[in-house]
C-alpha positions as CSV (number, residue, x, y, z in Angstrom):
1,X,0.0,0.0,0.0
2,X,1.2,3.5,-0.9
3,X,0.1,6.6,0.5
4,X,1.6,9.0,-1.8
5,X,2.3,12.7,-0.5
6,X,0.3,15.8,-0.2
7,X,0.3,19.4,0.3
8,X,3.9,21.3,0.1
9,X,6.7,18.9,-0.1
10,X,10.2,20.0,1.8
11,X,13.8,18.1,1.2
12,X,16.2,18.0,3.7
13,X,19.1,16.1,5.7
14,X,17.1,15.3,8.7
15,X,16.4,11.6,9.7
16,X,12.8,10.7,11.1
17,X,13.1,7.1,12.5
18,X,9.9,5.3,13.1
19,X,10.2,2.8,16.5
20,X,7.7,0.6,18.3
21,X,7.3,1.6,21.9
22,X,7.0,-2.1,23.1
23,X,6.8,-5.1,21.7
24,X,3.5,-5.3,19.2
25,X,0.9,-8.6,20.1
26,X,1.3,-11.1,17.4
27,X,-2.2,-12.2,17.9
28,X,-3.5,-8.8,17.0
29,X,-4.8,-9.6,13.1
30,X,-5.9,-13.2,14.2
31,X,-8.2,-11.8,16.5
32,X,-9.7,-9.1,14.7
33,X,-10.8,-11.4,11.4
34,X,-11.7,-13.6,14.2
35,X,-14.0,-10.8,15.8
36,X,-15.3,-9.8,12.1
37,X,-16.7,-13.2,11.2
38,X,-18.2,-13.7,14.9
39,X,-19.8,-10.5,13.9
40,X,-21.0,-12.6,10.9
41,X,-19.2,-10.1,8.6
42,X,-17.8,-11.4,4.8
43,X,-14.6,-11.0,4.5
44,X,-13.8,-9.4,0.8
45,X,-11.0,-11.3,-1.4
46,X,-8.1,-9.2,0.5
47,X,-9.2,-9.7,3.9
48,X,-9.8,-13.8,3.1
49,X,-6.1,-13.4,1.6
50,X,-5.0,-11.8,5.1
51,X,-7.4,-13.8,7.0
52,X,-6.0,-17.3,5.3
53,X,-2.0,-16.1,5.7
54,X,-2.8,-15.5,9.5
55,X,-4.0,-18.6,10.3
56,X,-1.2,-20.1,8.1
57,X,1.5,-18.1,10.4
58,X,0.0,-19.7,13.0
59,X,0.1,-22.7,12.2
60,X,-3.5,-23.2,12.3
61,X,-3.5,-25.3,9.3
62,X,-6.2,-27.3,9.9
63,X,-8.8,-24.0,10.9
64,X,-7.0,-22.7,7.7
65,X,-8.3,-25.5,4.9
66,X,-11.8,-25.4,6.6
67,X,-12.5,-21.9,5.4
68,X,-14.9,-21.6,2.5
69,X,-15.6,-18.3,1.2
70,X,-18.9,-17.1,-0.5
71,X,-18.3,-17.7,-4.2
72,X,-21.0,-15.0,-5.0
73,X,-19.8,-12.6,-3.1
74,X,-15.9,-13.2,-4.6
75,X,-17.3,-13.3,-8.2
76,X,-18.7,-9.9,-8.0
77,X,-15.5,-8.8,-6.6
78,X,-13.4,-9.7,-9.5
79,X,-16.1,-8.3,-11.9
80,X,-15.6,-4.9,-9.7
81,X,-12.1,-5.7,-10.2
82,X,-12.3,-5.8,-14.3
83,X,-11.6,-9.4,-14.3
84,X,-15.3,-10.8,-15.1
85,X,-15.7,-14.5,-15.3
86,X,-12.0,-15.3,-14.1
87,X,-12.0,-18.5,-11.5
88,X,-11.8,-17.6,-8.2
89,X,-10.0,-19.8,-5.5
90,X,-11.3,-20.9,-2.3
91,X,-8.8,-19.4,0.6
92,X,-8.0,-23.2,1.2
93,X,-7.1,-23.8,-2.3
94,X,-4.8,-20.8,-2.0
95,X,-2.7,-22.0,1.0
96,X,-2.2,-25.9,-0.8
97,X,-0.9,-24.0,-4.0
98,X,1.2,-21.5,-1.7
99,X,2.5,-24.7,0.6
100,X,3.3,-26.6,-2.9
101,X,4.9,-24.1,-4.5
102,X,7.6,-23.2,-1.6
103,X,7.6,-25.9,0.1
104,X,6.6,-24.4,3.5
105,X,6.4,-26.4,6.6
């Protein structure tokens, strides 16, 4: 993601550095997609992507294969996206081709 800059631009030799406070919770993302499909929210094609590589970080392989997105809703998507028609993956099928293709534990 980019956020590219606004308003009046200034160059100079300073240095900003950017440094986390504490440690961050590693659980964080889990939890929230978690919370969202609790709430009995659909996650859109990016969020299952997200969704699908947290569970994979977490080893959660088994939750992670189980998940079956709404076809409807990811066909519309990819319509919305300008790719009418092209075959969408469920987030399971994802993770096997990702685990095939580099070999990930």
């Amino acid at each position: 993601e980019v956020v590219p800059p606004v308003g009046r631009l200034v160059y100079s030799d300073i240095a900003i550095s950017h440094k986390k406070m504490r440690a961050g919770d590693p659980d964080r993302n889990l939890r929230i997609y978690r919370k969202l499909l609790a709430e009995g929210k659909t996650l859109d094609l990016r969020q299952q992507y997200y969704y699908g590589r947290e569970l994979y970080y977490h080893k959660q392989y088994e939750e992670a294969v189980s998940e079956q997105p709404g076809q409807p809703e990811q066909q519309e998507q990819m319509e919305q996206l300008g790719q009418p028609g092209q075959q969408v993956l469920p987030v399971r099928e994802q993770l096997f081709r990702l685990h095939q293709d580099f070999r990930l534990p």
